[in-house]
C-alpha positions in Angstrom: -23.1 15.0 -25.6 -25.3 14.1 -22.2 -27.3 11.3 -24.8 -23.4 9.9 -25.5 -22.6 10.2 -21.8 -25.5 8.0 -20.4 -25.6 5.8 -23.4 -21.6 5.2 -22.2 -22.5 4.7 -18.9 -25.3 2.6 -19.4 -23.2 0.5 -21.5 -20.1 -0.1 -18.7 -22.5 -0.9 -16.2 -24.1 -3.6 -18.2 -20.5 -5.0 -18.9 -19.6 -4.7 -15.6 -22.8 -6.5 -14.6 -22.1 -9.4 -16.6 -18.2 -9.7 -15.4 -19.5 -9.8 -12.2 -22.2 -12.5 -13.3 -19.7 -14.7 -15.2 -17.1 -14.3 -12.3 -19.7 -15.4 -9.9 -21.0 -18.4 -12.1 -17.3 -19.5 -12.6 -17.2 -19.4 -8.6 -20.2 -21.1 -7.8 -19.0 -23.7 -10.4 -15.4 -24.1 -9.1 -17.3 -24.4 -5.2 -19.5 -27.3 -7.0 -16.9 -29.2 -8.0 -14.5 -28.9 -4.5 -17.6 -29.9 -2.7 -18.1 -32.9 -4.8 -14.2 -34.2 -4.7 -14.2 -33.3 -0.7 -17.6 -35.6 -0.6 -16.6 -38.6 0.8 -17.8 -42.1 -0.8 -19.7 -44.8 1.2 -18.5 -48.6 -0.2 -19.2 -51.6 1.1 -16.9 -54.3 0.7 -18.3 -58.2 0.8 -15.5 -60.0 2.9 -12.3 -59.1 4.3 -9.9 -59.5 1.5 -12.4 -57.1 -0.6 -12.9 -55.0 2.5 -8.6 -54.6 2.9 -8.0 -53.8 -1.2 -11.3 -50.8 -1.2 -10.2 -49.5 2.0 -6.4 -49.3 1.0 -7.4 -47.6 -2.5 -10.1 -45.2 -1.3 -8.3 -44.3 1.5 -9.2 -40.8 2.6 -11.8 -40.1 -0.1 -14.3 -42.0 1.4 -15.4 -44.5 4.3 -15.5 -49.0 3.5 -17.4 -50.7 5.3 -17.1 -54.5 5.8 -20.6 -56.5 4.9 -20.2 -60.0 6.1 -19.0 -59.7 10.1 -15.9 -60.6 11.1 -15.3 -63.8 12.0 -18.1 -65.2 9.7 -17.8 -68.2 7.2 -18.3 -66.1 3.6 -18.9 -69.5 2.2 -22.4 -69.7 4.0 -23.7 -66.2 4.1 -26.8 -64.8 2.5 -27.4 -60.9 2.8 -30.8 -60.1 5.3 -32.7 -57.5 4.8 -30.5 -55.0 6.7 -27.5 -56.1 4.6 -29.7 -55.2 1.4 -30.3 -51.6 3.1 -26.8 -51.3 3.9 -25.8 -52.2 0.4 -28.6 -49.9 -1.7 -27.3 -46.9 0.3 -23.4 -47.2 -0.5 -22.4 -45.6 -3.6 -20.1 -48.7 -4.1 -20.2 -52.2 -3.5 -17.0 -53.8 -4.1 -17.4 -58.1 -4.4 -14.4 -60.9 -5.5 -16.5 -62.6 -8.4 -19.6 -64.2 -8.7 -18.8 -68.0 -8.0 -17.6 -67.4 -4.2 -20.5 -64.4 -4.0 -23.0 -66.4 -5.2 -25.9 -64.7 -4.5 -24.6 -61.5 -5.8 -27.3 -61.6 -8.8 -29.9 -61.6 -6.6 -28.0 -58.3 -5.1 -28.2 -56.9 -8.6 -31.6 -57.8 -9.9 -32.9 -55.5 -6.8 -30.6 -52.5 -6.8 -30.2 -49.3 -8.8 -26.7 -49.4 -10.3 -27.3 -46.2 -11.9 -26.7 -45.3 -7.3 -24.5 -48.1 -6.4 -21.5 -49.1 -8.2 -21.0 -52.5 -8.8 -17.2 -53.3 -8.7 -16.4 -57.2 -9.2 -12.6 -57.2 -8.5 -11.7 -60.9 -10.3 -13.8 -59.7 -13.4 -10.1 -59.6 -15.5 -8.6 -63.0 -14.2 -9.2 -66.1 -15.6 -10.5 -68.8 -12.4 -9.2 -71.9 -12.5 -10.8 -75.5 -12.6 -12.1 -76.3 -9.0 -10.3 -78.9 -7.5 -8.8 -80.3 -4.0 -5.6 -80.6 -6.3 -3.7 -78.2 -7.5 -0.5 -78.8 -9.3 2.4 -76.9 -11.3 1.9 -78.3 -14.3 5.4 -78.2 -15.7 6.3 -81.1 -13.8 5.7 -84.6 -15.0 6.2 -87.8 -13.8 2.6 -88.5 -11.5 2.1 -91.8 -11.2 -1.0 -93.9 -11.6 -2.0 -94.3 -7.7 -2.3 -90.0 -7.8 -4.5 -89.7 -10.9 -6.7 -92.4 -9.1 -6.6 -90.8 -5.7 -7.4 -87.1 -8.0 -10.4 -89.1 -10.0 -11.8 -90.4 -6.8 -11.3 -86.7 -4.9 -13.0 -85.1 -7.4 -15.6 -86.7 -7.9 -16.4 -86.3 -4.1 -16.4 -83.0 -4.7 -18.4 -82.4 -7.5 -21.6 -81.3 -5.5 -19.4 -79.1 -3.5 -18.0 -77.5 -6.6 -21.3 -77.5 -8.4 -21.9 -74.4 -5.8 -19.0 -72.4 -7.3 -19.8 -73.1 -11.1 -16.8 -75.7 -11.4 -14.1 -72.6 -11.2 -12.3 -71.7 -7.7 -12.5 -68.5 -6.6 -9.9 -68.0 -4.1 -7.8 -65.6 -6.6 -6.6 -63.2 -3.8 -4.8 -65.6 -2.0 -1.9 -65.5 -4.6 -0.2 -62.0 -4.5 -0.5 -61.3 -8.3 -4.0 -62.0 -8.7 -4.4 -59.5 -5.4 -2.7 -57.2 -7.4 -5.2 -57.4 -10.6 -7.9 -57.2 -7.9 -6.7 -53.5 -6.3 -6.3 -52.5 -10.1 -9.5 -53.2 -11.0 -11.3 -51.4 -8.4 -9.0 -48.6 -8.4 -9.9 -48.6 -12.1 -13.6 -48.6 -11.6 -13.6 -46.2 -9.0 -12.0 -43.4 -11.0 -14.1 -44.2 -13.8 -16.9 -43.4 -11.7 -15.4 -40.6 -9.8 -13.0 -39.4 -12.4 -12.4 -36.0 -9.4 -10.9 -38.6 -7.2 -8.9 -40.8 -9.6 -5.7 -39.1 -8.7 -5.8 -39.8 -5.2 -7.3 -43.3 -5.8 -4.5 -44.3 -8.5 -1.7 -42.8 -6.2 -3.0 -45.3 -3.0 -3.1 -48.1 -5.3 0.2 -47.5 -6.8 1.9 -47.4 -3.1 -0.2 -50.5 -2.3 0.4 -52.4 -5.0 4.2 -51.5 -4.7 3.9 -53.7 -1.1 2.2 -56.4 -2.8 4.8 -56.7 -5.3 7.3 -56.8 -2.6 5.5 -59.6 -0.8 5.6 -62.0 -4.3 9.1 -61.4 -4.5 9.7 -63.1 -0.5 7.1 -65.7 -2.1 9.2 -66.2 -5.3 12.3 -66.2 -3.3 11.4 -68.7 -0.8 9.9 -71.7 -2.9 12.5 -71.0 -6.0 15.1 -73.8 -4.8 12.3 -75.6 -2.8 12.8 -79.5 -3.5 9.6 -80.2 -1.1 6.9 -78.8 -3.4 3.8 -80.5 -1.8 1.5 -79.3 0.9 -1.6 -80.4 2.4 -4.5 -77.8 3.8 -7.8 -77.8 5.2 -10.0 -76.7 2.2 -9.0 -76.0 -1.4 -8.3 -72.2 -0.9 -4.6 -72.1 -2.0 -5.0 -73.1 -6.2 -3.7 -70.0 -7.2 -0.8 -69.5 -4.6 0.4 -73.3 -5.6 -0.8 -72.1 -9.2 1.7 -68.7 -9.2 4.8 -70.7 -7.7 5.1 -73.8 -9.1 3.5 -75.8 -5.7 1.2 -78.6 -5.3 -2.1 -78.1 -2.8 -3.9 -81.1 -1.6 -6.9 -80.3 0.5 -8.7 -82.1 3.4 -12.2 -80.6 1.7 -12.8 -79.1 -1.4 -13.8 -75.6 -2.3 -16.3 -75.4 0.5 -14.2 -75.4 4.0 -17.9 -77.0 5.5 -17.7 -80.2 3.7 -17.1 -83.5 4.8 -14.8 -85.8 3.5 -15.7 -89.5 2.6 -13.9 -92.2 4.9 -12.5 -93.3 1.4 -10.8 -89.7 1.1 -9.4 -90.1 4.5 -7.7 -93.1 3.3 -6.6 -91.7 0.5 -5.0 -88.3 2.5 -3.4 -91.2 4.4 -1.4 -92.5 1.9 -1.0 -89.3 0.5 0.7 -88.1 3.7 3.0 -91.2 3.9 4.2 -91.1 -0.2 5.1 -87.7 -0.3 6.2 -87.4 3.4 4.1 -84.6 4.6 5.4 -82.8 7.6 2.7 -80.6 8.1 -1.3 -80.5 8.1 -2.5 -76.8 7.8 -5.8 -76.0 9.0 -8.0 -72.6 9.6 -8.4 -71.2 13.1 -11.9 -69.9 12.1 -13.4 -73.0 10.3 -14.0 -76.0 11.9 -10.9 -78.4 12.4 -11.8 -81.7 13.6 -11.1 -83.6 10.3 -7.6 -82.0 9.9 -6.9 -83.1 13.8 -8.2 -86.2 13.3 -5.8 -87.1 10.3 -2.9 -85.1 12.4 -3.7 -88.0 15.2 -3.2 -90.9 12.5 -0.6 -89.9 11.0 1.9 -88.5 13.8 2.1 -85.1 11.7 1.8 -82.0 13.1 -0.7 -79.1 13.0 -0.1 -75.7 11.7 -2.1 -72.4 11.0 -2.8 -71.2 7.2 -4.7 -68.6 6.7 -7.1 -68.6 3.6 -8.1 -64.9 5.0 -11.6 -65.2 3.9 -12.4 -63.9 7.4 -10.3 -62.4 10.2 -11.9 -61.8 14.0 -12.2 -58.4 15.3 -9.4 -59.0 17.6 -7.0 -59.6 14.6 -8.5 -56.7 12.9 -8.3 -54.5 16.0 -4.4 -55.6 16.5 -3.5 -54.5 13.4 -3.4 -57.7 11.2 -4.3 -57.0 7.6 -3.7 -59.4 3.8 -0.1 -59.0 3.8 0.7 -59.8 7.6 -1.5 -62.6 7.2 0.1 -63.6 3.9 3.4 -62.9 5.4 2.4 -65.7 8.4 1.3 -67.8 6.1 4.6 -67.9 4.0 6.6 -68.6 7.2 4.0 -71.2 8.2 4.6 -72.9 4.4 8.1 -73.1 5.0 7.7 -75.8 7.4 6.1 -77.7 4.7 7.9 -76.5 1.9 11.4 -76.4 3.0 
């Protein structure tokens, strides 16, 4: 009876051992996987528009820093050394698409992706042709002197555009294709963090919910429009003129840095005084000489549009972000448009 005894006590204390075992690995797991949603992510986004989708979707789960300064022409930049730091320590490195980051496969070829995610937010959209013109295409009736004045524009161009393999990559000017682009790396990011992909799926739903509100003013203003034509700096609106039935002509190409040929000028001349242009838009943070110089022959007037490839720590710091910007630059087409 005393053998039965301690063989039943023996017995209970080993089951009670392992309850207390399994309850304490089922603890130590459930701790393991609280600390690793509560861990906050370190991205890095390549230029502001990049920098204003990561930040809205990660939101609270994790910090975004912005790579190329504010202020600086993206168009130009190649990452230093500290950049290259900066980038192999983030766990996520959020770009537009590899013909405006053109050096991102140099970026690649030297970093662990296995560490850093690699999130390129244009990889679902089809880019357009590269050109200073870009039309709505549903409307006929061009005459010969345009498809001259295209011919001769592009082919001014074609270095500049070279740079960019042939495609434009100024998707996120055009509210839909910003919308694909917070998708995408809201996408990618709970892929990667599947923990966090609640929280990253609701931020992009109430940001995309915004977006879809500003394409709607966008859609409403230019519905009725009978002025359809605007002229601009450098070719950065393709897919805004693209998504409502507009037509772009640009000062420059792709590039905002290049020069146009005195033969363009005239050209841009004429253009102004066929289709009676009644505004020139130019970039505060690029270079504007060419735009006031054509402004001064012409008797037209200057006006601000914002491609929002890079906005100044003072807009930044007063609150300006892509749809305050977008919304001043729909006012600012009005003048044109309407």
């Amino acid at each position: 009876m005393k053998k039965f005894l301690l063989s039943a006590g023996i017995l209970c204390g080993g089951l009670l051992l392992a309850a207390c075992g399994s309850n304490g690995g089922t603890a130590e797991s459930s701790a393991g996987k609280e600390a690793a949603k509560d861990e906050k992510i370190k991205v890095v986004a390549t230029f502001y528009p990049m920098y204003d989708f990561a930040k809205e979707v990660v939101g609270d789960e994790g910090e975004v820093s912005l790579l190329i300064p504010a202020g600086t022409e993206p168009h130009d930049y190649e990452p230093s050394a500290k950049d290259m730091a900066a980038i192999s320590d983030a766990d996520v490195l959020v770009y537009n698409v590899d013909e405006f980051e053109t050096w991102i496969d140099n970026v690649k070829d030297n970093l662990n992706e296995d560490k850093t995610l690699v999130i390129e937010a244009a990889d679902d959209i089809e880019l357009l042709e590269a050109s200073g013109s870009s039309h709505d295409h549903s409307h006929e009736g061009e005459d010969d002197h345009d498809h001259e004045s295209e011919e001769a524009h592009d082919h001014d161009e074609e270095a500049d555009d070279h740079d960019h393999g042939g495609k434009d990559p100024h998707v996120w000017t055009d509210p839909v294709m910003a919308i694909k682009e917070v998708q995408e790396i809201a996408d990618e990011l709970g892929e990667r963090y599947p923990e966090k992909k609640a929280a990253f799926d609701k931020n992009a739903a109430a940001y995309i919910a915004k977006l879809q509100e500003l394409d709607q003013e966008y859609q409403a203003a230019f519905k009725d429009a009978k002025n359809k034509t605007f002229l601009v700096q450098h070719a950065a609106f393709g897919y805004l003129a693209h998504q409502y039935g507009l037509t772009q002509e640009s000062i420059a190409g792709i590039s905002p840095d290049q020069e146009p040929t005195p033969a363009r000028l005239a050209e841009l001349k004429h253009f102004v005084e066929d289709h009676g242009v009644s505004v020139i838009y130019f970039e505060e943070n690029a270079n504007s000489k060419v735009a006031e110089t054509l402004s001064n022959e012409t008797g037209v007037k200057l006006s601000v549009l914002n491609p929002l490839e890079s906005l100044t720590n003072e807009q930044m710091k007063a609150g300006e972000n892509y749809i305050s910007v977008m919304e001043d630059n729909l006012e600012a087409l009005k003048e044109s448009i309407n």
